[in-house]
MARBA-3410 file (N, C-alpha, C, O; in Angstrom, 1 decimal):
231
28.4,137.9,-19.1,29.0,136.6,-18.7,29.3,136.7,-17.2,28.7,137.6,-16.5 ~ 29.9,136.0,-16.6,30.1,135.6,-15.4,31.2,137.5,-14.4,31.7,138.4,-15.1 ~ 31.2,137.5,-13.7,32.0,138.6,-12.8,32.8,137.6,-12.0,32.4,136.7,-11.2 ~ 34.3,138.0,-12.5,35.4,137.5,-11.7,36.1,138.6,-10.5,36.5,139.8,-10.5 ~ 36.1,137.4,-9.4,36.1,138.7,-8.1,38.1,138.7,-8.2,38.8,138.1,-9.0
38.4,139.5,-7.4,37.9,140.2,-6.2,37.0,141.8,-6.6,37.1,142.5,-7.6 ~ 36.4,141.9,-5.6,35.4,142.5,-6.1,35.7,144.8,-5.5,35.2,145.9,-5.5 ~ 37.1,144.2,-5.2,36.8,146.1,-4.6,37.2,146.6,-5.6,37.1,147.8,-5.5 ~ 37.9,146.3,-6.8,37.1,147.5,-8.1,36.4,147.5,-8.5,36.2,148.5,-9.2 ~ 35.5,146.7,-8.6,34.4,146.8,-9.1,33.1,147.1,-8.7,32.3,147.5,-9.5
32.6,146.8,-6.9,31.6,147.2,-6.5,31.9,148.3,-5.2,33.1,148.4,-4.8 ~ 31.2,148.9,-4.8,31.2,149.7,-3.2,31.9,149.3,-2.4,31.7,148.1,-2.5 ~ 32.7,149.6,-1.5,33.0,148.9,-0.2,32.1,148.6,0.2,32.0,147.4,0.6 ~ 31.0,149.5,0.4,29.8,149.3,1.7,29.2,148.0,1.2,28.3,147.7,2.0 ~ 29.4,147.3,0.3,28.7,146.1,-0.4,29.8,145.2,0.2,30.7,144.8,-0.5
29.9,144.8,1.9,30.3,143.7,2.8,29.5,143.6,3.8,28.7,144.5,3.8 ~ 29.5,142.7,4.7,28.7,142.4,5.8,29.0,143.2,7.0,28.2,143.4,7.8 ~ 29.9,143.7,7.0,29.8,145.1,8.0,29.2,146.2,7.6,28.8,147.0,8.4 ~ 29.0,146.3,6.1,27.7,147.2,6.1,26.5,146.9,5.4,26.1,147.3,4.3 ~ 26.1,145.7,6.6,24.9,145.4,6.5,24.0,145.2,7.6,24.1,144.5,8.6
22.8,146.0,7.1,21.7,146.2,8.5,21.0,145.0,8.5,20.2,144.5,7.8 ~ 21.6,144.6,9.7,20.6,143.3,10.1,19.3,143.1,10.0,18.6,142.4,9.2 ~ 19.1,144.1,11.2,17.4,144.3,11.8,16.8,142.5,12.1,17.1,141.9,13.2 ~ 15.9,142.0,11.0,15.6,140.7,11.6,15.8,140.0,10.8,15.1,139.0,10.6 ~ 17.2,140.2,9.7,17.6,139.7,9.2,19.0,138.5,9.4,19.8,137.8,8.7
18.8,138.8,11.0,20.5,138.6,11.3,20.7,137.3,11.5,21.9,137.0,11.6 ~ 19.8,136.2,11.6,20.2,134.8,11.5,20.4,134.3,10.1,21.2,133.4,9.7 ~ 19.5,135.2,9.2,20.1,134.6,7.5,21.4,135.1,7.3,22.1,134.3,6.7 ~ 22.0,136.7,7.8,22.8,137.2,7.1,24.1,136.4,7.9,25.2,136.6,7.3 ~ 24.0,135.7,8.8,25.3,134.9,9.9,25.3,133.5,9.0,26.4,132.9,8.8
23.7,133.0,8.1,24.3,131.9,7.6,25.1,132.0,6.7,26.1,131.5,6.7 ~ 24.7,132.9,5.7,25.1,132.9,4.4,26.7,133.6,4.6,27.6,133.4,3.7 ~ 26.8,134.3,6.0,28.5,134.6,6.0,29.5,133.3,6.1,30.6,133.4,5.7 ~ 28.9,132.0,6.7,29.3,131.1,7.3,29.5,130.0,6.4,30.1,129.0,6.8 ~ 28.9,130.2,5.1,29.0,129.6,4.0,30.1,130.4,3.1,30.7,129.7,2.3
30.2,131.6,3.1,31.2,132.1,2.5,32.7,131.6,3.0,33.7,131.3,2.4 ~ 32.4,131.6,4.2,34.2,131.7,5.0,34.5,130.2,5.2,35.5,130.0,6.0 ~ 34.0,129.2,4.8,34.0,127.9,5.3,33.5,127.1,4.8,32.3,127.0,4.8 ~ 34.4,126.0,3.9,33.4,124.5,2.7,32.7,124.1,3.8,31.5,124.0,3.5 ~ 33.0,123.8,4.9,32.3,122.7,5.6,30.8,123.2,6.1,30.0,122.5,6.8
30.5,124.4,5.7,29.3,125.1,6.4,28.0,124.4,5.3,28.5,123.5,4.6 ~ 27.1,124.5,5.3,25.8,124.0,4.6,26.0,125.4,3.7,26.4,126.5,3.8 ~ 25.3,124.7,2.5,25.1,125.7,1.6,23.6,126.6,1.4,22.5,126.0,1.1 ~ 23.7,127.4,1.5,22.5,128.5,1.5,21.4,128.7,0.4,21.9,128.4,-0.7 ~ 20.1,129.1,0.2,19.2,129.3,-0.5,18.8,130.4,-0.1,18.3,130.4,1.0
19.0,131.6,-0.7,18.3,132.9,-0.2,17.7,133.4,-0.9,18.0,133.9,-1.9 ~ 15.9,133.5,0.1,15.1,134.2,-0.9,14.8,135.4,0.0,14.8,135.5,1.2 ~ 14.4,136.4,-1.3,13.6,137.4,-0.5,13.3,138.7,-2.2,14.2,139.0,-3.0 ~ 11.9,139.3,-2.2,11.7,140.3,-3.1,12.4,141.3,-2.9,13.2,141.6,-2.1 ~ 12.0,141.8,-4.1,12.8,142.8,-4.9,13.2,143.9,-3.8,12.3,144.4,-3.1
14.6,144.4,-3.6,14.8,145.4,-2.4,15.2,145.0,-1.1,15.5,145.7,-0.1 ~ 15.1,143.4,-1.1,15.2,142.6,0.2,17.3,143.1,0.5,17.7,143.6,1.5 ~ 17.9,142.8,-0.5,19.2,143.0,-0.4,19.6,141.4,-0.2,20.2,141.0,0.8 ~ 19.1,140.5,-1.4,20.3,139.4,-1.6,20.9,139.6,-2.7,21.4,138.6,-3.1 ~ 21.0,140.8,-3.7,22.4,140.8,-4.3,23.4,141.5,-3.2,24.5,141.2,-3.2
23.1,142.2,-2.6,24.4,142.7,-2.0,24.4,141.7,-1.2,25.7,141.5,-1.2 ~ 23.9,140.6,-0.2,24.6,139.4,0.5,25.4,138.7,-0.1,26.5,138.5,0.3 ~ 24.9,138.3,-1.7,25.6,137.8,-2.1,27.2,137.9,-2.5,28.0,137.0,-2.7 ~ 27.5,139.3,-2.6,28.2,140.0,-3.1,29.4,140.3,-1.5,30.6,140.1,-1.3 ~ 28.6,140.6,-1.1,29.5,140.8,0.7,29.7,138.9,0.6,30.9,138.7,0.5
29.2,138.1,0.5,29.6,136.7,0.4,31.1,136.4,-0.2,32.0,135.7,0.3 ~ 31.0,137.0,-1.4,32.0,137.1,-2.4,33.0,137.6,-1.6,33.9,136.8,-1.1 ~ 33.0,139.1,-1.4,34.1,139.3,-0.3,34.5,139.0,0.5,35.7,139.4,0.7 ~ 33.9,138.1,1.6,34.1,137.4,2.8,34.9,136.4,2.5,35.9,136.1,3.3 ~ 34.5,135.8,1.0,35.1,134.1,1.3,36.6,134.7,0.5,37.4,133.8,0.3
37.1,135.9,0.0,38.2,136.4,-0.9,38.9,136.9,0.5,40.1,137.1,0.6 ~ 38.2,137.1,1.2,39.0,137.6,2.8,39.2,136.0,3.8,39.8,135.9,4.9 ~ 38.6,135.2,3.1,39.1,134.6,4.1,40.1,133.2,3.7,40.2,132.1,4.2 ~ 40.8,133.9,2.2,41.5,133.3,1.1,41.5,132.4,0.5,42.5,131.7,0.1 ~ 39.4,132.5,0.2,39.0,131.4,-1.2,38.9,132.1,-2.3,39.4,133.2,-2.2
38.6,131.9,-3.0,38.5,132.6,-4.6,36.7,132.5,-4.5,36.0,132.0,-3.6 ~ 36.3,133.1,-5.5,34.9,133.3,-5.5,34.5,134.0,-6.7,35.1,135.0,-7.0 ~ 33.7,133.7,-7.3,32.7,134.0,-8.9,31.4,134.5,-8.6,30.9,134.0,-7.6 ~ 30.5,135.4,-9.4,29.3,136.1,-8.7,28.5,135.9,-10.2,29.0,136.5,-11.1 ~ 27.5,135.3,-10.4,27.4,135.0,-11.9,25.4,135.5,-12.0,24.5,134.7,-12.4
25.1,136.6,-11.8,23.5,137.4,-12.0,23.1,136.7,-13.3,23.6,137.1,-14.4 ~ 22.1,135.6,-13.4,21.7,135.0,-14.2,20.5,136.0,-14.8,20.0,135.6,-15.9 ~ 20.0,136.9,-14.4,19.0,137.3,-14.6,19.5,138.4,-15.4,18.7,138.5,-16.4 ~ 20.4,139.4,-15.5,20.7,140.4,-16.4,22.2,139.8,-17.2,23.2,140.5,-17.4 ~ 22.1,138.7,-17.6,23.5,138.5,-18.1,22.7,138.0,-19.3,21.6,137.4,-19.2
23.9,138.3,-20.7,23.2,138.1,-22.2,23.7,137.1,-22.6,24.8,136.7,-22.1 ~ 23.1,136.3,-23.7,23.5,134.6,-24.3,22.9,133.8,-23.6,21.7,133.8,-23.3 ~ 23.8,132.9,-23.2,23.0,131.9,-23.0,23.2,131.5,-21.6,24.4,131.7,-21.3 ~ 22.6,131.1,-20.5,22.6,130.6,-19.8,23.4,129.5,-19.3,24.4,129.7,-18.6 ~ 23.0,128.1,-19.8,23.5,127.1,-19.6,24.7,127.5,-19.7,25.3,127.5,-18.7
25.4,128.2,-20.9,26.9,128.0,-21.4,27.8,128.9,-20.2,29.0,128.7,-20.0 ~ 27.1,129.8,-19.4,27.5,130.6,-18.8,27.5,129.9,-16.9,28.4,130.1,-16.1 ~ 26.6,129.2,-16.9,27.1,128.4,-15.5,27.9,127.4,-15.9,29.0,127.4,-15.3 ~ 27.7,126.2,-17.0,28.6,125.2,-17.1,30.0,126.1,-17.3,31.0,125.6,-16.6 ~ 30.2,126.9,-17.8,31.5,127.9,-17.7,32.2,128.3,-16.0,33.4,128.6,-16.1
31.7,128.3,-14.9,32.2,128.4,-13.7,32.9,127.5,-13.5,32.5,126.4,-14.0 ~ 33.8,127.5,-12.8,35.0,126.7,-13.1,36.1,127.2,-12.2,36.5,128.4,-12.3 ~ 36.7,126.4,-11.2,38.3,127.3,-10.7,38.0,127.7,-9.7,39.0,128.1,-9.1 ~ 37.1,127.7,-9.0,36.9,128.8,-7.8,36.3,127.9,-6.5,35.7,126.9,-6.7 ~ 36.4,128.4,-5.5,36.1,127.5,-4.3,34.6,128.0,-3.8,34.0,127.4,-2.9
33.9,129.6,-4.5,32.8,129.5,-3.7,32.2,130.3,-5.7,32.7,130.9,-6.6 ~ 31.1,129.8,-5.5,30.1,130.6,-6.7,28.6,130.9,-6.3,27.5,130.2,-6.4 ~ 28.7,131.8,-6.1,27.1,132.5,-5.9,26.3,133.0,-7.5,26.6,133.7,-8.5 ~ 25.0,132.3,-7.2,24.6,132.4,-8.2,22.8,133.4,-7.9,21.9,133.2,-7.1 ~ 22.9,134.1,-8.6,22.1,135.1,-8.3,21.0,135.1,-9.3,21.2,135.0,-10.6
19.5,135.0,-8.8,18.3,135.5,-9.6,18.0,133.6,-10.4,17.9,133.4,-11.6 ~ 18.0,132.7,-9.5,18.2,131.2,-9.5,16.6,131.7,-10.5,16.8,131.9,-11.7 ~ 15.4,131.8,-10.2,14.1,132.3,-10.7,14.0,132.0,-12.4,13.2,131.4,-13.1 ~ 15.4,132.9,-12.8,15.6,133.6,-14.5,15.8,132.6,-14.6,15.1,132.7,-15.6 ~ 16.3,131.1,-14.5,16.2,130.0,-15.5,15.0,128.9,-15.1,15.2,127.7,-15.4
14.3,129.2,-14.7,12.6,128.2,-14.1,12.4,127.9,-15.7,12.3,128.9,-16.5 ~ 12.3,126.8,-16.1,11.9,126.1,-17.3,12.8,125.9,-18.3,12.6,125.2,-19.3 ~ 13.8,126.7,-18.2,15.1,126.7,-19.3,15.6,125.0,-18.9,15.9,124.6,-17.7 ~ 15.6,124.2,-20.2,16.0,122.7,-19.6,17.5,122.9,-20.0,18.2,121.9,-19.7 ~ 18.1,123.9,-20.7,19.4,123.6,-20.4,20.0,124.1,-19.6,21.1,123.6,-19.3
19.7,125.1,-18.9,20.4,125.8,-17.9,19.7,125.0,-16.6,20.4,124.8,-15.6 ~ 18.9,124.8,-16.6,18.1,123.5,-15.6,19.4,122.6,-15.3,19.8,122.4,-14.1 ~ 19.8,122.2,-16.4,20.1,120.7,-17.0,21.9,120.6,-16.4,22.5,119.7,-15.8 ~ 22.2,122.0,-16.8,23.7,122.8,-16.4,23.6,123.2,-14.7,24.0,122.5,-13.8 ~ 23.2,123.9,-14.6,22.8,124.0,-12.4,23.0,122.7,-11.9,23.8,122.5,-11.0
22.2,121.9,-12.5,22.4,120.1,-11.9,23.5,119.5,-12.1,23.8,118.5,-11.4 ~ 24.3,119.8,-13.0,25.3,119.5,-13.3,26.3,120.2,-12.5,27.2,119.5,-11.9 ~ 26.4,121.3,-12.5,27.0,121.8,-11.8,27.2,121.6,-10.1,28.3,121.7,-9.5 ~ 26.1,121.4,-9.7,25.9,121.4,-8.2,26.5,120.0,-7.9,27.2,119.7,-7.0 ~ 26.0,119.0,-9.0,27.4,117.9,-8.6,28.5,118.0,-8.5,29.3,117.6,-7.6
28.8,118.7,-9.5,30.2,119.0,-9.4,30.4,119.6,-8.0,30.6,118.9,-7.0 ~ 30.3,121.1,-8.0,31.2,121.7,-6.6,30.8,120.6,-5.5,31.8,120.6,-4.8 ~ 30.1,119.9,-5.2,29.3,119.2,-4.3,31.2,117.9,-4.4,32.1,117.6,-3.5 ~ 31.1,117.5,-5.5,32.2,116.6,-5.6,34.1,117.1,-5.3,35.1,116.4,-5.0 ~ 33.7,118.3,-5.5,35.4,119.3,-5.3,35.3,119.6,-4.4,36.2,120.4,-4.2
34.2,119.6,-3.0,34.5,119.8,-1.9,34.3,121.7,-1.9,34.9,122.3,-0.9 ~ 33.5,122.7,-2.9,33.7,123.5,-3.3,32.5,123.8,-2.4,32.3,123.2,-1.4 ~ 31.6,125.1,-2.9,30.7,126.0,-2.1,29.9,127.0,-3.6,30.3,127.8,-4.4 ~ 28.7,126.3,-3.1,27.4,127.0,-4.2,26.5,127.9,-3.3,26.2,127.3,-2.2 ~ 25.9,129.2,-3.5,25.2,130.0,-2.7,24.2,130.4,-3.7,24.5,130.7,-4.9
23.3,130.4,-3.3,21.9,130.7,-4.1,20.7,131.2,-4.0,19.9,130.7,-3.2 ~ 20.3,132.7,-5.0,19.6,133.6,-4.2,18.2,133.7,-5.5,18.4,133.3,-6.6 ~ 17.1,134.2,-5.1,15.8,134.3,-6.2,14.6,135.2,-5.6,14.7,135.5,-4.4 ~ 14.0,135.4,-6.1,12.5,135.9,-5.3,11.7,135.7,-4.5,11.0,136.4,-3.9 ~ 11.8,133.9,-4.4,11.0,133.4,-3.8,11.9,132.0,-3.0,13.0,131.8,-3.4
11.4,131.3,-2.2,12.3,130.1,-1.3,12.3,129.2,-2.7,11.4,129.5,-3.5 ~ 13.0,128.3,-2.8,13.5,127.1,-4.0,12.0,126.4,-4.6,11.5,126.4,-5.7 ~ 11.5,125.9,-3.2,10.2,125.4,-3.5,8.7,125.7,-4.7,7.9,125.1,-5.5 ~ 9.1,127.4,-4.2,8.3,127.7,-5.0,8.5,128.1,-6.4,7.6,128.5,-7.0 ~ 9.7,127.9,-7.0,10.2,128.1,-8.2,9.6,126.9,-9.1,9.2,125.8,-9.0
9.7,127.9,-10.5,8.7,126.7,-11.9,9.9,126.2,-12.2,10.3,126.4,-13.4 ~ 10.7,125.5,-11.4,12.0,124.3,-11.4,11.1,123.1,-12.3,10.2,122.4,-11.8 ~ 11.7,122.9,-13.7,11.4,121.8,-13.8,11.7,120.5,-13.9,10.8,119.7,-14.3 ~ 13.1,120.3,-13.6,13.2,119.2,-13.2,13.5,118.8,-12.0,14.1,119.4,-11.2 ~ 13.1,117.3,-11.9,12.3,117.2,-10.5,13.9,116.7,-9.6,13.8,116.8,-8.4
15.1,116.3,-10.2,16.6,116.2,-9.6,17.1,117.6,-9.1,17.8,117.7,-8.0 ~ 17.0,118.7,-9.7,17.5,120.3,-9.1,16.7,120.3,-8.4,17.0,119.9,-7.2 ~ 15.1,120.7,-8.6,14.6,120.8,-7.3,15.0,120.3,-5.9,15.4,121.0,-4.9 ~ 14.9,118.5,-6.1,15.6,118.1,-4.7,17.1,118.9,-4.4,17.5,119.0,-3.2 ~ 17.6,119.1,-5.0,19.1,119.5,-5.2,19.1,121.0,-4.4,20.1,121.3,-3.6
17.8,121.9,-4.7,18.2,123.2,-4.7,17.4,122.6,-3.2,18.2,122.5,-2.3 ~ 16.3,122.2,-2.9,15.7,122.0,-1.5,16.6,121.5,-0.2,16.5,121.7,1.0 ~ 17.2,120.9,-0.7,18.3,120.4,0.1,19.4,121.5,1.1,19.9,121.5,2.2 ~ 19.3,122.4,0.0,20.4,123.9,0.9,19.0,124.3,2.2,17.8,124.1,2.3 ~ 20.0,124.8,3.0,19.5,125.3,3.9,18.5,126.9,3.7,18.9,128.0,3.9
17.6,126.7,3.4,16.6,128.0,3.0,16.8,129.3,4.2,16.8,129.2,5.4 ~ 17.0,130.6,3.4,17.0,131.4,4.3,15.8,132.7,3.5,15.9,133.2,2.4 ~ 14.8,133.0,4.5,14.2,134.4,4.1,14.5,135.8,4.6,14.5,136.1,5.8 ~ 14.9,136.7,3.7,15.3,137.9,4.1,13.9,138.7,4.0,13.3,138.5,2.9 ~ 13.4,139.7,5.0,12.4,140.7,5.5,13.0,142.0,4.4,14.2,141.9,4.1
12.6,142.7,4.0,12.5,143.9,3.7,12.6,144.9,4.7,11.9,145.2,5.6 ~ 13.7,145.5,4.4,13.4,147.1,5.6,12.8,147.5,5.9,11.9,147.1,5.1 ~ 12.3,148.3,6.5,11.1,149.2,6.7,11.4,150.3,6.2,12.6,150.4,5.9 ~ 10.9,151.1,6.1,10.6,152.7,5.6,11.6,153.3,7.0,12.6,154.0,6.9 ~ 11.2,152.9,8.1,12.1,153.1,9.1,13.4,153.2,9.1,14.1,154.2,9.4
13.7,151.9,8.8,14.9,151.0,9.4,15.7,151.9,8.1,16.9,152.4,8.3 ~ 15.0,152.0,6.6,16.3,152.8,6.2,15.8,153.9,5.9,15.5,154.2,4.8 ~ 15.6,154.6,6.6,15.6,156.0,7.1,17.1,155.9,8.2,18.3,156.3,7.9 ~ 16.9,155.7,8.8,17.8,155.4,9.7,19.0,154.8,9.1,19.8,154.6,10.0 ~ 19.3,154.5,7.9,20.5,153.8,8.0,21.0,155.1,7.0,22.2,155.4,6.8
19.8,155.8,6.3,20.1,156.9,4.9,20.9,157.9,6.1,21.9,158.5,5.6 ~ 20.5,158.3,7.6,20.9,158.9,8.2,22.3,158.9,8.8,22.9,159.9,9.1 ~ 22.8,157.7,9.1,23.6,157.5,9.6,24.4,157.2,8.1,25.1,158.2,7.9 ~ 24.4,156.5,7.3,25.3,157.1,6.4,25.8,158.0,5.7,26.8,158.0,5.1 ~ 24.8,159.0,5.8,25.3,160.3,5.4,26.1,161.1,6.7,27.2,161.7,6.5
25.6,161.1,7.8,26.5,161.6,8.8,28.2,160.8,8.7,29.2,161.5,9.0 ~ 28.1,159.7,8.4,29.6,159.6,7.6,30.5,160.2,6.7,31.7,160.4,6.6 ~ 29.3,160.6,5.9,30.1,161.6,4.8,30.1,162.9,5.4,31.2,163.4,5.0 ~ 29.6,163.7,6.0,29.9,164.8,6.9,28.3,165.4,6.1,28.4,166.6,5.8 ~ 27.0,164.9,5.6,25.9,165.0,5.2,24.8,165.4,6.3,25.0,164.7,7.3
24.0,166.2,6.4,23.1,166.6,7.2,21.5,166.2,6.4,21.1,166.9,5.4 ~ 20.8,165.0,6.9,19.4,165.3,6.1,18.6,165.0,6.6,18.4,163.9,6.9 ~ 17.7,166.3,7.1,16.7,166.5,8.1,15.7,165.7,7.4,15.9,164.9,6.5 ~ 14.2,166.1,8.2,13.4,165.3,8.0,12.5,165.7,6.7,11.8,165.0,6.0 ~ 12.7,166.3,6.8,11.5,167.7,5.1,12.4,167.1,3.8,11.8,167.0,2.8
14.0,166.7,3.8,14.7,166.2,2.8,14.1,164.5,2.4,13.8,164.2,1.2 ~ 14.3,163.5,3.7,14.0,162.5,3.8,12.6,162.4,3.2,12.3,161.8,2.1 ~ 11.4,163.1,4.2,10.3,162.8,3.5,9.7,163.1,1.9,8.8,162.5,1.3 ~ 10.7,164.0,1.2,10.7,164.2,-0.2,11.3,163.4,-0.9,10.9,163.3,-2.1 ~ 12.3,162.8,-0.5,13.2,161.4,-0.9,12.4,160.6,-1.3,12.1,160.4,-2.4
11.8,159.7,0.2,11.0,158.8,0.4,9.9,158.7,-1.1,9.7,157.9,-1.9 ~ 9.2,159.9,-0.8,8.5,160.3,-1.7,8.4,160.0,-3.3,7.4,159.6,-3.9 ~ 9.8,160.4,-3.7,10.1,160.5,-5.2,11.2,159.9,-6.0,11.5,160.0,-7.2 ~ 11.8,158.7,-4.5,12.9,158.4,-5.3,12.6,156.9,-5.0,11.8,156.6,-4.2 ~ 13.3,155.9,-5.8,12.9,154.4,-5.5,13.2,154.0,-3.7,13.8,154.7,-2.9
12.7,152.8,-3.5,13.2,152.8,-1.8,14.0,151.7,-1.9,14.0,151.2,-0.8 ~ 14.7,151.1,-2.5,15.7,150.1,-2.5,16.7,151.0,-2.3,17.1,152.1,-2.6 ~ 17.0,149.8,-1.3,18.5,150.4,-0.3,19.6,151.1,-1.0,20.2,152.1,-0.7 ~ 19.8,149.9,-2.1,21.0,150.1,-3.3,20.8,151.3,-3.9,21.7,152.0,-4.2 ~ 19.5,151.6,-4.2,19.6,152.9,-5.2,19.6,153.6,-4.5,20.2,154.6,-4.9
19.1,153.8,-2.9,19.3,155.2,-2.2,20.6,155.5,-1.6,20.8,156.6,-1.2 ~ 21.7,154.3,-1.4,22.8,154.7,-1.3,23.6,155.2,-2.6,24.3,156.2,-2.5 ~ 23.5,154.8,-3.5,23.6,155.3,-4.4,23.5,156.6,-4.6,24.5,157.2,-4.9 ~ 22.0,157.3,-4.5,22.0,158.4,-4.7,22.6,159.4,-3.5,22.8,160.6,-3.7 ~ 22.9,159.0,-2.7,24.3,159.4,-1.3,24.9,159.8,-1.4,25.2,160.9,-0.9
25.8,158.9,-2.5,27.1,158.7,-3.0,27.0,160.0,-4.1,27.8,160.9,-4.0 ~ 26.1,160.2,-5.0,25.8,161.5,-6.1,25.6,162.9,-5.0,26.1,164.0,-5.3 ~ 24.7,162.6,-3.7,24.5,163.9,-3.5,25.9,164.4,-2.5,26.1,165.5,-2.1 ~ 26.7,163.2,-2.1,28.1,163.5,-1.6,29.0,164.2,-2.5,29.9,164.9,-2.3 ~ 28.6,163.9,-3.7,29.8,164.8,-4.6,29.1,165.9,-4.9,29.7,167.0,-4.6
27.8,166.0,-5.4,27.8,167.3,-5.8,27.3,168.4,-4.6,27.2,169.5,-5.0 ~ 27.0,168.2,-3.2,27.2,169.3,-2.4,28.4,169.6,-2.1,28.7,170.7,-2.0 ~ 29.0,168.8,-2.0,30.9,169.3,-2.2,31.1,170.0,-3.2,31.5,171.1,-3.0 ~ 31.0,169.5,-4.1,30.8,170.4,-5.8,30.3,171.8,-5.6,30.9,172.9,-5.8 ~ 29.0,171.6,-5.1,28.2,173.1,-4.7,28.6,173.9,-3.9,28.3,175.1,-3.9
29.6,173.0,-2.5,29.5,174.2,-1.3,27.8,174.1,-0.7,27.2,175.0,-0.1 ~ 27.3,172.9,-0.9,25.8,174.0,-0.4,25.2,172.6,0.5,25.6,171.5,0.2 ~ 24.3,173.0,1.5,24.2,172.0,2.5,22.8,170.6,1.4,22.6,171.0,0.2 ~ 22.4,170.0,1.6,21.7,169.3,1.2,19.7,169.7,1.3,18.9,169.0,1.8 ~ 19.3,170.9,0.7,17.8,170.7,1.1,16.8,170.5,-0.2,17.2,170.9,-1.2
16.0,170.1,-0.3,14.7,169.8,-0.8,14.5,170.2,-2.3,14.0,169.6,-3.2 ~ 15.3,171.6,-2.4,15.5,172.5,-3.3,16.4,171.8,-4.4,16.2,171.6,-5.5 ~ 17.6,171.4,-3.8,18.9,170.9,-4.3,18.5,169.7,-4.5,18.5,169.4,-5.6 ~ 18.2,169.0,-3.8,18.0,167.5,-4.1,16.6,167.6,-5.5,16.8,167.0,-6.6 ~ 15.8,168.2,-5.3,15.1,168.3,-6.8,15.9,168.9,-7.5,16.9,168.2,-7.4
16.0,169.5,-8.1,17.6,170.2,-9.0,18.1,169.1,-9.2,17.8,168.7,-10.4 ~ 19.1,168.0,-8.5,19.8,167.2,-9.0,19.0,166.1,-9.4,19.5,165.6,-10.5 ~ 18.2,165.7,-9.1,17.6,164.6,-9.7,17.0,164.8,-11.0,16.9,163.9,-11.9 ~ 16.6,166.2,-11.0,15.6,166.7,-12.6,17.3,166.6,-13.7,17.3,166.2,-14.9 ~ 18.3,167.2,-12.8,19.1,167.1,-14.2,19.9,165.3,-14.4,20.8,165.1,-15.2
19.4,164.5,-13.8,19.7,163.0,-14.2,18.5,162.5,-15.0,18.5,161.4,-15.4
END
């Protein structure tokens, strides 16, 4: 069902807009802040594939607009069980709702039927709808032809994918946070064997910050296979 924020028990800190790498992402990631912290801002469409990082925008959204003392709802249509419709027409109460993986209901006419219904509504309470998928609105198997116009109407934003670079560079500099050292023989075996979405490699950060603390032992090649074979 739906995730009721505030959201710092339940997700990362690092999941806010201060820790998030721009790169050439930085005109989408200024709209979609500006839609959090503000009804009067235009409401957002954000696409980008898998790894792109608009569940965590959406999510640093969440936080933004709870920091800047609206309330806010985070509702992942795509991993959430039952039914759809019943679970957006259920949002309710809150000044901003991001709705995540817009894609997972393309031909569902009741969750179709509920989105449209909905978007009148916050549209009518003066409220704030943010909305993220795989691909820009347009290209979605939207079938009815009122959401469509509805979802076309937000201001579209595309988010780029990192580079292999860019998070290398960010795996480095967050680990030098944690007091972590990872040369290049670690990284390139990473890269290698472990998924490259940002989320799971911070993730795995976060595991190899505890257990070389755990170990006493610096971070190499050796250890980092070890830990991964025993997950």
């Amino acid at each position: 069902m739906s995730t009721q924020l505030p959201l710092a028990l339940r997700w990362p800190r690092r999941q806010r807009f201060e820790h998030t790498y721009a790169g050439e992402n930085a005109a989408a990631i200024e709209a979609v802040r500006l839609t959090a912290v503000s009804a009067a801002a235009p409401w957002v469409f954000v696409a980008g594939p898998s790894g792109s990082g608009r569940t965590h925008l959406l999510i640093a959204a969440c936080q933004a607009a709870i920091d800047a003392g609206r309330t806010a709802q985070y509702l992942p249509l795509a991993s959430m069980r039952g039914s759809r419709a019943d679970a957006i027409r259920g949002m309710a109460g809150s000044d901003m709702l991001a709705l995540d993986d817009i894609d997972a209901i393309a031909g569902d006419d009741l969750a179709e039927h509920a989105l449209f219904d909905t978007f009148n509504r916050f549209r009518a309470e003066g409220a704030t709808l943010l909305f993220a998928a795989h691909a820009p609105s347009v290209a979605l198997d939207i079938i009815l032809p009122d959401l469509r116009s509805r979802l076309g109407s937000c201001t579209q934003v595309l988010l780029k994918p990192l580079t292999d670079i860019e998070r290398r560079t960010i795996m480095r500099e967050q680990a030098k946070v944690r007091g972590i050292e990872l040369d290049e023989n670690v990284l390139d075996w990473l890269f290698a064997h472990h998924a490259r979405d940002l989320g799971a490699l911070l993730d795995l950060l976060d595991q190899l910050d505890r257990a070389s603390l755990a170990a006493q032992r610096r971070v190499t090649v050796p250890f980092l296979r070890n830990l991964l074979r025993k997950d």
